[in-house]
N, C-alpha and C positions, 0 to 999 in steps of 0.2 A: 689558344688562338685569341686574337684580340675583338672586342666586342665590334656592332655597329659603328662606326663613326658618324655616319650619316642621320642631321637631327630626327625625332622623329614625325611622321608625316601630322600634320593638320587635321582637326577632325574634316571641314573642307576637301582636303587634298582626300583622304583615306574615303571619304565617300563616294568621291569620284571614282577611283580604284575598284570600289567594292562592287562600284555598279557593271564592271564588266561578268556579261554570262562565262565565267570561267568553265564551267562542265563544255559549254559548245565547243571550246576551243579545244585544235590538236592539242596533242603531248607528244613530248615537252613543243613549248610556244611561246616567243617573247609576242605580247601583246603590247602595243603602243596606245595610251590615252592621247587621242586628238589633239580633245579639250581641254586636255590638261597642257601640251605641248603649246599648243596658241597662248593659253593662261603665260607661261614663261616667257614666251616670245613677244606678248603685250607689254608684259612689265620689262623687258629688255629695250625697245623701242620707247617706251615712255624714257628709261634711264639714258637713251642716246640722245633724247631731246633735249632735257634737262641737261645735260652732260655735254653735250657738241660731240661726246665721244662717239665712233665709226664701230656698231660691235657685227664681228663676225663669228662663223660657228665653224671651231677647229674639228675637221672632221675625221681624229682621231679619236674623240673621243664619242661620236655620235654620228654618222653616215645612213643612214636609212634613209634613201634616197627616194620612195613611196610617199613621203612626207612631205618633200622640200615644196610641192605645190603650197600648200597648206601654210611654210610658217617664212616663207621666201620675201612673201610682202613685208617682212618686219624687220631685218637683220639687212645689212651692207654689202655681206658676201661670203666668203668662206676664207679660212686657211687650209690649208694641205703641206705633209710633209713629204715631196715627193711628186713624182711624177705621174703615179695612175692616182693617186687622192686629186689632184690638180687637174686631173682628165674626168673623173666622175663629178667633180666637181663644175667644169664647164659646161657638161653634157646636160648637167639634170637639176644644176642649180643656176646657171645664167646672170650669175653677175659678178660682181669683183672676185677673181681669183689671186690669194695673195700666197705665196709659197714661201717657204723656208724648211733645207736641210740638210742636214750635219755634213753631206758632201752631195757633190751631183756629178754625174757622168756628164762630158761634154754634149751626146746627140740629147742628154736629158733637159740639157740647159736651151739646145737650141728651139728644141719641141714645145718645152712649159713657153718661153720667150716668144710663142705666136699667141697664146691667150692670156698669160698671164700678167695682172696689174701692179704687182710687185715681185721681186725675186731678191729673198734674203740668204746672204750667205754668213757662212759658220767663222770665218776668219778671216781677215786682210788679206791674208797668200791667194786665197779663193776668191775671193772677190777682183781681184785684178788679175787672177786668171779666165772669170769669168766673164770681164770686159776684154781681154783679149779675144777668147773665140766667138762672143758674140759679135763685138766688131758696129760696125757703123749701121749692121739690122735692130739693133738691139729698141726691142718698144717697152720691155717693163721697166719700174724705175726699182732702183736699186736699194737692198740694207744692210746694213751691217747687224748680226747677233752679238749682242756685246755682254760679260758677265758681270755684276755688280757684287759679287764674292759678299752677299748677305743673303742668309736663308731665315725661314722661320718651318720650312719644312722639317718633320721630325723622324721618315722613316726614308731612307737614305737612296734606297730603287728610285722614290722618285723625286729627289732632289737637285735640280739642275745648277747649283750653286756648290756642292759637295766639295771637297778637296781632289783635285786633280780633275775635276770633271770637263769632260769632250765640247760642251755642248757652250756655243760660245768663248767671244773670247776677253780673257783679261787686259785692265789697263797697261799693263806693265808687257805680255804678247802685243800688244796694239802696240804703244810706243815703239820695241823694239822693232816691227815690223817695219813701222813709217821709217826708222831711222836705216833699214836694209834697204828699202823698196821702194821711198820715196813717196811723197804724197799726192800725185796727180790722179788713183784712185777716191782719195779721200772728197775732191773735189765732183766730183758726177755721184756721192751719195747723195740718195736721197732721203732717208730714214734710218732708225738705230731701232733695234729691237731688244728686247730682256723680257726673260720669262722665268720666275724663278716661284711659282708659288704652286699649292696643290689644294682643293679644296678648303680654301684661306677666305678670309672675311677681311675688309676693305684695311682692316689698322695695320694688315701684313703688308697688305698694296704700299702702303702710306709709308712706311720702314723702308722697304726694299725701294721705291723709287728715289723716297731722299739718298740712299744709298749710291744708284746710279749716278743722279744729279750731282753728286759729290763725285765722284772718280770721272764722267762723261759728262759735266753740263758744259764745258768749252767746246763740244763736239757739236752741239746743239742746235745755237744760233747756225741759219742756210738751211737746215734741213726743210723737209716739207710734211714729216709724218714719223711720229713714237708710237713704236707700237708696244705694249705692257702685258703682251703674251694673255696665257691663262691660266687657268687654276682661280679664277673668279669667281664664289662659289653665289653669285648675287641675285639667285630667283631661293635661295635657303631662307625658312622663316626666322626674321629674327636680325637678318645682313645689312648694316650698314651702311644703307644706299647713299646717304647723305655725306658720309666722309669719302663716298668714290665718287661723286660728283666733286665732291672740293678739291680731290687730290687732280682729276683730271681738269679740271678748270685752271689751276695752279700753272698746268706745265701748256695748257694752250695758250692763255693770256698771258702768260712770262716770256715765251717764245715764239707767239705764232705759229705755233703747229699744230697737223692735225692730229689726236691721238685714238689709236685702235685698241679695241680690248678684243682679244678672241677666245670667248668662253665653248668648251663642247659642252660639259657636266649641266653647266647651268643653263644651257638648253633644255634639257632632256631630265632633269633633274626632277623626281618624282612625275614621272609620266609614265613608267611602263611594269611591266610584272615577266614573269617568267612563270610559266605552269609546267610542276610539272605530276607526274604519278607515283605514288608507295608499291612499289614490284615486290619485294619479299621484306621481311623483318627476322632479324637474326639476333641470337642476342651470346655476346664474346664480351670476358672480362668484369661481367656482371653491368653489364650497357646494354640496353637497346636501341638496334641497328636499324635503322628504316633506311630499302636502297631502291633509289627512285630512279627511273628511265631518263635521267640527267647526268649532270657530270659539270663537277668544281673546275676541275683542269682544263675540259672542253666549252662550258660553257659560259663559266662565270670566272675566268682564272685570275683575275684583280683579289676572290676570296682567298688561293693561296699567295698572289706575287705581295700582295698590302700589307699584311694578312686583314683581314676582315670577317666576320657575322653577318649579311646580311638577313635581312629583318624577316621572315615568314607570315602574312598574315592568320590574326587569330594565336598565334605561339607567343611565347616569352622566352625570357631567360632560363637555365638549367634549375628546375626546383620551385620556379613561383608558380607552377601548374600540380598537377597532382602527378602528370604524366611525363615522363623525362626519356628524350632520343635523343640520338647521333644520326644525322640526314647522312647519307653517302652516297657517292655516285657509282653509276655503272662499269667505268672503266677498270683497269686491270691496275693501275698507280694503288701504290698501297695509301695514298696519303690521299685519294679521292675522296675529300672528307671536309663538308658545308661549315658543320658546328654542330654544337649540341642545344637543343632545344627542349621548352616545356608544353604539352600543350593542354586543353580541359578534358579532352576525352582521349583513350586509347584510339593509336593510331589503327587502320584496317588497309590491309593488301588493295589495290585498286582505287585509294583515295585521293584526290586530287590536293596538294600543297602550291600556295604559292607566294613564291619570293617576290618582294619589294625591289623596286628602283633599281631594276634589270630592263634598262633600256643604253644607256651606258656605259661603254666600256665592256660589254656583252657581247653584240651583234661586228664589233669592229675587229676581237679579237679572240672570236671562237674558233677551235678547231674539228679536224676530223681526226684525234688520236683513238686508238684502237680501234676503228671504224666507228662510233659511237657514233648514232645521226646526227646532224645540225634541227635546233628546233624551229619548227615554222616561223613566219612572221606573219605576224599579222596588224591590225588597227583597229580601234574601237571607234565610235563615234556615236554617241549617244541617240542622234539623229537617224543617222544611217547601219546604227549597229554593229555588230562584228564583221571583221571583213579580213580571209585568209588572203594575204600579200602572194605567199611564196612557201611552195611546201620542197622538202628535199628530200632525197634517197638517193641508191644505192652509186649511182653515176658521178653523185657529186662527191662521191669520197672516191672510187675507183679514178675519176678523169683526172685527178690532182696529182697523182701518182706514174700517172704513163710517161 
């Protein structure tokens, strides 16, 4: 299984972290740092200023909705992909809602098209079928997803530029379209979007835009707004803020446009933990098995779809400890299985572990497979201390099923 990718936390960042009362909290628990969340959302706001850039938080990959008071004053608004993202989004975040996705049902179009500030579609065909049924109600302004067929993404799940890929469309589909369908859609656009990066630092941005700009900048000129997706990984220590102010400076003042970045990751990016407990330890194959009241599949499933290590505070790598385990989860998946870790002292039945930078990509896409519970949510606030959000049971796995 492939290591951490994610750099590792700041002695700063890690202390923040550390100061959450972990024993208080249920298990399993994603706990969210506040202060660490504001920390991100400062430095995102400061880089919109500097930048002119519009940044919004895609709420696929961070939606903990318990928050949004909290980091609302800083960010322009949200993206959603979809129709209930773009309804949680209006409900609890209250301000620009910008949508885009790979298709939408017509009642979906007309529903999003009472709130929403933009509505991006996946292709020419859809886009002028979508100014058809919306018709002369129509209040969002319109985009086009368009593919710049350059990646710098390396594992291929989530590569939005890949060969054959759904998601967007290419110059050579666009051309062909206009020359079927005629161009009087291309006129009431108002924005182009591309989104082709994954937890990338700004030199990927820098490639892939000259890219688009190269196959789409005759599209350009008219428009009123690029959006540059995400996978912006720009609250990471170490990230190249200065070359994503230039890249976006570059395509406002060449064009007069506005430009969006919609980061989730780097919202949320080292702000939270997952806790959880060592249930039994077993030991197969000449391993030691530690299997905690969690679950890979169910709770953190980015560790198998990426594959990924996420980081365990206090543990290392397999062997720089004295002590060497396999975390595994609860479930009945024979491959429920974290990684292998080292840590300074033998692990003990009823021990509290917890995982790093389990705020992301966690809470958006956990399940209730085998009936395995959903872990609490909760907040830290160093002010106000711990604070349970939202505890679950047994209803909220049975009501999903009826």
């Amino acid at each position: 299984m492939a290591q951490d990718p994610t750099p590792p936390l700041t002695p700063e960042r890690a202390a923040a972290l550390e100061a959450i009362p972990f024993e208080a909290a249920p298990s399993p628990a994603y706990v969210v740092h506040m202060g660490r969340l504001e920390d991100n959302c400062r430095l995102l706001q400061a880089i919109s200023e500097q930048s002119g850039a519009r940044i919004l938080l895609a709420l696929k990959g961070f939606a903990c909705h318990s928050t949004f008071p909290r980091i609302r004053p800083f960010l322009a608004g949200t993206t959603s992909s979809g129709l209930h993202e773009g309804l949680l989004a209006h409900e609890y975040f209250g301000k620009e809602v910008h949508v885009y996705s790979a298709a939408y049902k017509p009642h979906e179009l007309v529903q999003l098209n009472r709130f929403a500030h933009s509505l991006v579609f996946n292709s020419y065909k859809q886009l002028n079928r979508g100014i058809e049924i919306l018709g002369d109600n129509r209040k969002a302004e319109l985009g086009l997803r368009v593919n710049p067929e350059y990646s710098e993404v390396e594992t291929e799940l989530y590569d939005p530029c890949s060969p054959s890929s759904r998601l967007g469309t290419t110059r050579e589909a666009l051309d062909k379209a206009l020359r079927e369908l005629g161009d009087a859609a291309l006129h009431q656009l108002d924005g182009l979007h591309f989104h082709a990066l994954c937890e990338q630092d700004s030199d990927a941005l820098e490639h892939t835009a000259e890219a688009f700009e190269t196959k789409f900048g005759d599209l350009i000129p008219g428009r009123k707004w690029l959006n540059f997706g995400g996978g912006h990984h720009i609250t990471r220590p170490g990230y190249d803020i200065e070359r994503l102010i230039r890249v976006v400076r570059h395509f406002r003042e060449k064009y007069q446009v506005e430009v969006n970045l919609e980061p989730g990751e780097a919202v949320a990016l080292h702000t939270g933990v997952l806790i959880v407990t060592v249930l039994d330890i077993v030991e197969a194959g000449g391993k030691q098995i530690a299997i905690t009241d969690s679950s890979a599949t169910c709770h953190m499933p980015d560790v198998l779809e990426m594959p990924y290590r996420p980081a365990i505070l206090g543990a290392d790598l397999p062997g720089v400890h004295p002590h060497t385990y396999r975390i595994g989860g609860m479930s009945c998946l024979a491959g429920d299985v974290v990684g292998d870790y080292s840590f300074p002292e033998p692990l003990k039945t009823g021990q509290r572990l917890v995982f790093l930078d389990m705020s992301h990509y966690t809470m958006v896409k956990n399940t209730t497979f085998n009936g395995v519970p959903l872990p609490a949510i909760c907040q830290f606030d160093p002010a106000q201390g711990l604070q349970v959000i939202r505890k679950f049971a047994y209803s909220d796995y049975s009501m999903r099923l009826s």
